[in-house]
VOPA-388597 format. One record per residue: chain; residue number from 0; residue in three letters; x, z, y of N, C-alpha, C, O in turn. Coordinates in steps of 0.02 Angstrom, whole numbers, m for minus. Layout:
<pts>
   c     k     r       nX       nZ       nY      caX      caZ      caY       cX       cZ       cY       oX       oZ       oY
   A   NUM   ALA        X        Z        Y        X        Z        Y        X        Z        Y        X        Z        Y
...
</pts>
This chain:
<pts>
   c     k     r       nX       nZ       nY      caX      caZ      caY       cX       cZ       cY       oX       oZ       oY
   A     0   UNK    16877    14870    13623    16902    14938    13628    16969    14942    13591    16980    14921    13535
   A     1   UNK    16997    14963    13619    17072    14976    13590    17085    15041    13532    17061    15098    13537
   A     2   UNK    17124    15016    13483    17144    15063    13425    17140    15131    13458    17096    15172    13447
   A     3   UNK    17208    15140    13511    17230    15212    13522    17137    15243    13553    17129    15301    13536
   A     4   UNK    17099    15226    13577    17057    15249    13613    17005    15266    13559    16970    15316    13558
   A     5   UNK    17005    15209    13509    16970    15246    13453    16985    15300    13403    16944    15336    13376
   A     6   UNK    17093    15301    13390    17093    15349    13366    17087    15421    13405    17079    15471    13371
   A     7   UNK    17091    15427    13473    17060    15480    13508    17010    15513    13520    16991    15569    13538
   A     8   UNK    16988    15448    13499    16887    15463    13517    16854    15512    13424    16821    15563    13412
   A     9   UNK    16882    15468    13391    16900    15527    13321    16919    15574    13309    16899    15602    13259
   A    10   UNK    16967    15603    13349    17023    15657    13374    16978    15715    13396    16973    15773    13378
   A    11   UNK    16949    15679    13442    16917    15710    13476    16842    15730    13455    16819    15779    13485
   A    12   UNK    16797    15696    13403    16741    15720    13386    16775    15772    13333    16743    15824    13339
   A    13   UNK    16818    15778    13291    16845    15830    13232    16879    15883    13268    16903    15930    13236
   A    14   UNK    16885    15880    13355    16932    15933    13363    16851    15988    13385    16850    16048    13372
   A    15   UNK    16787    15949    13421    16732    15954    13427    16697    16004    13373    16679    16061    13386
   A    16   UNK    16692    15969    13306    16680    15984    13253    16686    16060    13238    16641    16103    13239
   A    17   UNK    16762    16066    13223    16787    16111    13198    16796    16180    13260    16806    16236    13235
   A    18   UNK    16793    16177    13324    16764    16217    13347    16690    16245    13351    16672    16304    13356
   A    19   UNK    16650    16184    13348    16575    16219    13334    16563    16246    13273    16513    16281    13267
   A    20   UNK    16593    16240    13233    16591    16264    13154    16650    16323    13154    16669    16341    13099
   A    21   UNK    16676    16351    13205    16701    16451    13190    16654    16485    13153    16671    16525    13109
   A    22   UNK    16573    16468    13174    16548    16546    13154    16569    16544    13062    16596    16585    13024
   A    23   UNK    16545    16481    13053    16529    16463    12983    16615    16481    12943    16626    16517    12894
   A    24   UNK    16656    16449    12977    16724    16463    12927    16747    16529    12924    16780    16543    12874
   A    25   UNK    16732    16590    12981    16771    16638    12996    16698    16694    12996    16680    16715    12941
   A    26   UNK    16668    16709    13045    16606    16768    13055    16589    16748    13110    16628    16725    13151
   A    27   UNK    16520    16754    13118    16457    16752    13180    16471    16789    13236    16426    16791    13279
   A    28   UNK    16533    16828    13248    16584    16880    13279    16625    16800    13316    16665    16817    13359
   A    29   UNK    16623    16758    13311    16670    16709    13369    16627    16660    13378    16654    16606    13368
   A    30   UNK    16562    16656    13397    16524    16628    13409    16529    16602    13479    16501    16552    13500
   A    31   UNK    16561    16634    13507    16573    16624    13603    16634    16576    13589    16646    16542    13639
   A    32   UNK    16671    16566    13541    16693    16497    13542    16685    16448    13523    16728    16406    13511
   A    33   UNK    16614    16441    13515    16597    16375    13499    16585    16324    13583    16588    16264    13596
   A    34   UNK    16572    16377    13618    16589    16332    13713    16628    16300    13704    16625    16248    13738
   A    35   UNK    16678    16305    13665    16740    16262    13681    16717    16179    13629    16758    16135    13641
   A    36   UNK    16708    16176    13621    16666    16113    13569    16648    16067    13631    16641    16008    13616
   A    37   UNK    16638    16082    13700    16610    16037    13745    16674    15994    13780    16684    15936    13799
   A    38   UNK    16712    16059    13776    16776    15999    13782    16808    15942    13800    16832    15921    13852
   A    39   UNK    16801    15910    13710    16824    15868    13694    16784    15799    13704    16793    15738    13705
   A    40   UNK    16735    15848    13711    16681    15788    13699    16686    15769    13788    16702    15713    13806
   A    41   UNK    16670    15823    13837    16693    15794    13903    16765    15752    13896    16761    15692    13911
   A    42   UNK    16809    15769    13882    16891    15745    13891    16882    15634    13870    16901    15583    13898
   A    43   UNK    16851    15648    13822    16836    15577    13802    16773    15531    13861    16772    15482    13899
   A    44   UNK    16727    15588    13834    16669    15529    13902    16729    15518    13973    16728    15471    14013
   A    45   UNK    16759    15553    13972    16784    15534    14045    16829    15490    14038    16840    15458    14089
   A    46   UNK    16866    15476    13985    16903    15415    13986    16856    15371    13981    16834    15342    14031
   A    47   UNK    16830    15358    13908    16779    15293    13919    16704    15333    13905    16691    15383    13871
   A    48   UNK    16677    15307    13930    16592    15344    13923    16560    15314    13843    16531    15355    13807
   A    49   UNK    16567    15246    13819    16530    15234    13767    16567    15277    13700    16532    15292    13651
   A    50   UNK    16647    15296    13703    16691    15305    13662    16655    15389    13656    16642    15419    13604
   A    51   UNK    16645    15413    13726    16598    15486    13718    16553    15492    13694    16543    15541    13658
   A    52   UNK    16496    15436    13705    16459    15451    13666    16449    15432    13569    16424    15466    13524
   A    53   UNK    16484    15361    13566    16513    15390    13479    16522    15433    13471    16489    15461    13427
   A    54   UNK    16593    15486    13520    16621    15545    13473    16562    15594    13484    16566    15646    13452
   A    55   UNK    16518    15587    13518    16472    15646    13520    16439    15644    13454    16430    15695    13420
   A    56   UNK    16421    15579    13434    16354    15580    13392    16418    15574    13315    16394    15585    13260
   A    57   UNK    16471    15561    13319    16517    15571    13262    16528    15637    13232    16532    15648    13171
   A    58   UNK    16533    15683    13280    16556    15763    13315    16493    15787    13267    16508    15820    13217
   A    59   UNK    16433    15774    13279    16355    15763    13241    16341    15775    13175    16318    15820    13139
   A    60   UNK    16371    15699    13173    16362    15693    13079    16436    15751    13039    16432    15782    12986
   A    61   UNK    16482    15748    13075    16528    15813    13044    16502    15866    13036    16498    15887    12978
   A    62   UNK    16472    15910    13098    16463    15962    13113    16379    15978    13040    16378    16025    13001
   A    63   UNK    16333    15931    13044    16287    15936    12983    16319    15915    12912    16293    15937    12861
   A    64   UNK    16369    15877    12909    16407    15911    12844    16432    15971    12828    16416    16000    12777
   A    65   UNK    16484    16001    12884    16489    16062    12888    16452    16137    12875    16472    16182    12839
   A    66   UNK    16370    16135    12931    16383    16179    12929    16296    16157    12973    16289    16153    13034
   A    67   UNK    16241    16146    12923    16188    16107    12942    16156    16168    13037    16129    16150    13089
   A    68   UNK    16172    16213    13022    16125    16273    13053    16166    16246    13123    16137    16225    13173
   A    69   UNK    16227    16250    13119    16250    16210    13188    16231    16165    13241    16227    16170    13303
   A    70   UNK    16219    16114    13194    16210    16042    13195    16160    16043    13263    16187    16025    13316
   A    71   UNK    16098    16061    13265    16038    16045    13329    16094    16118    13381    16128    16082    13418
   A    72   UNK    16104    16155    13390    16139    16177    13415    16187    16150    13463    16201    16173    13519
   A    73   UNK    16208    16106    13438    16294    16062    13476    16249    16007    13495    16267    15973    13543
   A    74   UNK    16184    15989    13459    16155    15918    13476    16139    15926    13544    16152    15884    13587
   A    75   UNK    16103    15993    13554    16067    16005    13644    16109    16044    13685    16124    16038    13745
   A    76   UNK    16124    16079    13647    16180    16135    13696    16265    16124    13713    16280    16106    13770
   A    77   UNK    16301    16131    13680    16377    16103    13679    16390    16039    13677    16431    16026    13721
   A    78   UNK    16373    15985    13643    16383    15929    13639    16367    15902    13698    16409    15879    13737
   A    79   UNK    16298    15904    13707    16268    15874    13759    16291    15883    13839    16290    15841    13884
   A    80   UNK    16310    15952    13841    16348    15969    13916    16412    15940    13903    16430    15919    13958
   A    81   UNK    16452    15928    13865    16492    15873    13863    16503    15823    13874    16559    15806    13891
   A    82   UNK    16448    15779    13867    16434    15724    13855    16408    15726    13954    16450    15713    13997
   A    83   UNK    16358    15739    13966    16314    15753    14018    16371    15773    14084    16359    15737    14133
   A    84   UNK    16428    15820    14096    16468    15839    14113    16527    15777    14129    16547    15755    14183
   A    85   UNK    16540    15763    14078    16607    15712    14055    16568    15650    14111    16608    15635    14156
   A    86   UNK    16508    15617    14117    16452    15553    14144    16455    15561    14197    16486    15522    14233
   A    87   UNK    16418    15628    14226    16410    15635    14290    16479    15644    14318    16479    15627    14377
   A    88   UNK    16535    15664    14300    16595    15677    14320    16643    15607    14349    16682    15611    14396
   A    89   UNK    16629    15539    14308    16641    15491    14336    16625    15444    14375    16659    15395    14392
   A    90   UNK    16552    15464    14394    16501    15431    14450    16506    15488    14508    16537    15467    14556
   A    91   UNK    16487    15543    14513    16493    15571    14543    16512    15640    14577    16503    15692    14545
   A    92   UNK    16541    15644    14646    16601    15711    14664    16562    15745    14678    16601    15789    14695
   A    93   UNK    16495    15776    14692    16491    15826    14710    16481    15877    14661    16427    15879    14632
   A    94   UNK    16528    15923    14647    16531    15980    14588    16452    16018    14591    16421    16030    14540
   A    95   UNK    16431    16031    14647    16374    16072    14634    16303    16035    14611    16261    16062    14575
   A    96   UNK    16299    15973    14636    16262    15913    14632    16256    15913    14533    16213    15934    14494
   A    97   UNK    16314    15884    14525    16327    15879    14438    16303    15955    14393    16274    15959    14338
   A    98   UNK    16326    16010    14437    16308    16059    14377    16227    16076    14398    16191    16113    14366
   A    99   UNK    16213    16051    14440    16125    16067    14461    16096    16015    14408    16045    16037    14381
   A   100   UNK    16112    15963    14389    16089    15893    14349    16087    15930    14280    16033    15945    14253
   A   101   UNK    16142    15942    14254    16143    15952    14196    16143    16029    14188    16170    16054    14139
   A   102   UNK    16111    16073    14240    16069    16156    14211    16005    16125    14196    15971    16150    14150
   A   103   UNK    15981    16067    14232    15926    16044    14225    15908    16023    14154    15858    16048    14128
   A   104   UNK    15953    15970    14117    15948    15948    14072    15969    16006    14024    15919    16030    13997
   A   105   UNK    16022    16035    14006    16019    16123    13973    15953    16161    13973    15927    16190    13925
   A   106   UNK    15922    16157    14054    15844    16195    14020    15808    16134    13985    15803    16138    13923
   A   107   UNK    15788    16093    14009    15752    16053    13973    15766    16027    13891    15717    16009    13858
   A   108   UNK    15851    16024    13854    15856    16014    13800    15835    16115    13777    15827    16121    13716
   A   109   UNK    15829    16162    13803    15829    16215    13743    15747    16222    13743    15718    16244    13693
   A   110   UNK    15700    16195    13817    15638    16219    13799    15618    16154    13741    15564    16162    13713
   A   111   UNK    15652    16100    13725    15617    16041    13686    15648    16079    13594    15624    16066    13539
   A   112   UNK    15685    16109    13604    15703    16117    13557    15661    16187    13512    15643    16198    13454
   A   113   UNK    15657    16233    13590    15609    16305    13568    15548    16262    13565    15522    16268    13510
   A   114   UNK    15517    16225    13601    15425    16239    13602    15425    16182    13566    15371    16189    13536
   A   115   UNK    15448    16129    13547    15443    16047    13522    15442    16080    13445    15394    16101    13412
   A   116   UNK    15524    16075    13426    15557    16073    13361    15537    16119    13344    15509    16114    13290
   A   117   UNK    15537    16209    13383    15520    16254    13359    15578    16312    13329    15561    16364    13301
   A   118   UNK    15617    16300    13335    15708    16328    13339    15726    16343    13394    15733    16304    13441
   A   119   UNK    15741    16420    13395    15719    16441    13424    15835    16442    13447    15880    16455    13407
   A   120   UNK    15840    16425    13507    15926    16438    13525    15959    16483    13556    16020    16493    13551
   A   121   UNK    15910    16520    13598    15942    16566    13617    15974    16634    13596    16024    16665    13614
   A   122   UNK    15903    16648    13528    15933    16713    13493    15873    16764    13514    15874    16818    13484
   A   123   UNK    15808    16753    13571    15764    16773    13557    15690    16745    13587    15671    16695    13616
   A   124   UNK    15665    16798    13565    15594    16731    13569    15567    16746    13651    15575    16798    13683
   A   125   UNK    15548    16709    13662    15546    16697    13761    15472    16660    13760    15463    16630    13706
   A   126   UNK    15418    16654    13807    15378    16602    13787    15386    16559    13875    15426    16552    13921
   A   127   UNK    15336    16547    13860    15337    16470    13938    15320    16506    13991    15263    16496    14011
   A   128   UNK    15352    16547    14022    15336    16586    14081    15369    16548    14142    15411    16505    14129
   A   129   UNK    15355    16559    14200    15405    16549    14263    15460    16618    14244    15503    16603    14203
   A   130   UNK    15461    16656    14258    15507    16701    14247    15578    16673    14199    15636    16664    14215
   A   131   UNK    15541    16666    14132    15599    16652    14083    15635    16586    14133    15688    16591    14164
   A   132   UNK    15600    16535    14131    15612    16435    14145    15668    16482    14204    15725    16482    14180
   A   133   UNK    15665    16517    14267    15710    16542    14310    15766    16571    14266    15822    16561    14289
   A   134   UNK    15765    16597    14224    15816    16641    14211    15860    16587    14163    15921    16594    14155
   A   135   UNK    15832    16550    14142    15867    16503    14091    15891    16469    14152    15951    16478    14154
   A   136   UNK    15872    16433    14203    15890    16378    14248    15959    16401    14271    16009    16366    14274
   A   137   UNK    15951    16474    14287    16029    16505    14324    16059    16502    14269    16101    16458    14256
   A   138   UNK    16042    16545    14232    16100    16534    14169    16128    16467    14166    16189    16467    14157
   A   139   UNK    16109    16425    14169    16122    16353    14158    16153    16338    14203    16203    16305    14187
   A   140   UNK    16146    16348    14266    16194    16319    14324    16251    16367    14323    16304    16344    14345
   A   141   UNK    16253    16447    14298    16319    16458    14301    16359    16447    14248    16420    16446    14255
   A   142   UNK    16324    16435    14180    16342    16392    14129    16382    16333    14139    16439    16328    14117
   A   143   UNK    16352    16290    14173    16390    16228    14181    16426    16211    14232    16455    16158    14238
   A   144   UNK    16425    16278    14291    16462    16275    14351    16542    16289    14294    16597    16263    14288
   A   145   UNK    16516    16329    14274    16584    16371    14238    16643    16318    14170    16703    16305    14167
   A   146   UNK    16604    16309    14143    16592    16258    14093    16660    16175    14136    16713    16148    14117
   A   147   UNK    16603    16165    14207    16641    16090    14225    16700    16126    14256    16739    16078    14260
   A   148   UNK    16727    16168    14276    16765    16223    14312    16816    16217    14230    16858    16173    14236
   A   149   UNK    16817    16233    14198    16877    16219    14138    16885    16150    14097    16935    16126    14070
   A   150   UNK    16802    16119    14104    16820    16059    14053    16871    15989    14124    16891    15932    14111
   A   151   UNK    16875    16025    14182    16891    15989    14244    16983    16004    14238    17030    15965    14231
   A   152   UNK    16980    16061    14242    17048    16091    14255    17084    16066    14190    17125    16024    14208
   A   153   UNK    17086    16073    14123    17089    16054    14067    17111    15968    14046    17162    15952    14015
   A   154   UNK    17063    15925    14070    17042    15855    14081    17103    15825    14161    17121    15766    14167
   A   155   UNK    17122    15877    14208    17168    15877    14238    17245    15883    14225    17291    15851    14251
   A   156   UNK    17246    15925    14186    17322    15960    14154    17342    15906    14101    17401    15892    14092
   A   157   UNK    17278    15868    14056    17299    15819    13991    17326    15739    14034    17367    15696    14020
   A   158   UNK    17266    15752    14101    17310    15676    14148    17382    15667    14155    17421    15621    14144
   A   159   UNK    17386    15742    14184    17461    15750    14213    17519    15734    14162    17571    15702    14162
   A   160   UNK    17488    15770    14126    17558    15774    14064    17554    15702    14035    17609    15675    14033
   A   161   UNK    17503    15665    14013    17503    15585    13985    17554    15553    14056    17610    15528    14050
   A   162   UNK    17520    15561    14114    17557    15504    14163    17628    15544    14195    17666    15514    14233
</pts>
């Protein structure tokens, strides 16, 4: 692996970091920017995939120095659609295909995290219904429709300007 790709891949878990950690430096009032934390972490898996997943799990150990309450937060939710996003994005084109994969994996990391771990992510308490699992699933696909829709356009504009 080459220097420059590792100092990016560093670059990139602290630029990670320090967006998922707003609520904590500033008020629980910019919490809707912690989306942006997925980013970086896509921008990297898509150059190299193993360099993504270091900076994911680097992005990790920062973010629980920081600012512990974060930490499982970015592990299932932001990080992971990053990571998940950034993968499927270099194997495969079909946009709706990829964000159907990973609403999938979004419901499945928040119910392991509500009914498993017991932390609860959304902000309120929901139990194992069909109803809720539907309402989380859309959320999730327009989540990550929306989500690969900027971390795409974004990951486009940084090509252009490098080449």
């Amino acid at each position: 692996m080459k220097i420059k790709y590792l100092a990016l891949g560093a670059l990139m878990a602290v630029i990670s970091s320090i967006f998922q950690c707003i609520p904590a430096f500033f008020s629980e009032i910019f919490i809707i920017l912690t989306i942006f934390s997925s980013i970086p972490i896509y921008i990297i898996t898509r150059k190299h995939l193993t360099l993504g997943f270091l900076s994911y799990i680097v992005a990790f150990i920062l973010i629980t120095f920081i600012n512990p309450h974060e930490n499982l937060i970015f592990l299932f939710t932001n990080g992971l659609l990053g990571l998940v996003l950034g993968f499927f994005n270099n194997y495969i084109d079909n946009k709706y295909l990829i964000c159907t994969i990973s609403g999938i994996i979004l419901l499945l990391s928040i119910n392991a995290v509500t009914f498993i771990i017991g932390i609860n992510l959304i902000g309120f308490a929901y139990s194992f219904n069909l109803l809720s699992q539907c309402l989380i699933l859309v959320f999730g696909f327009v989540y990550c429709f929306v989500l690969n829709f900027i971390c795409s356009l974004i990951y486009k504009r940084i090509e252009n300007a490098i080449n």
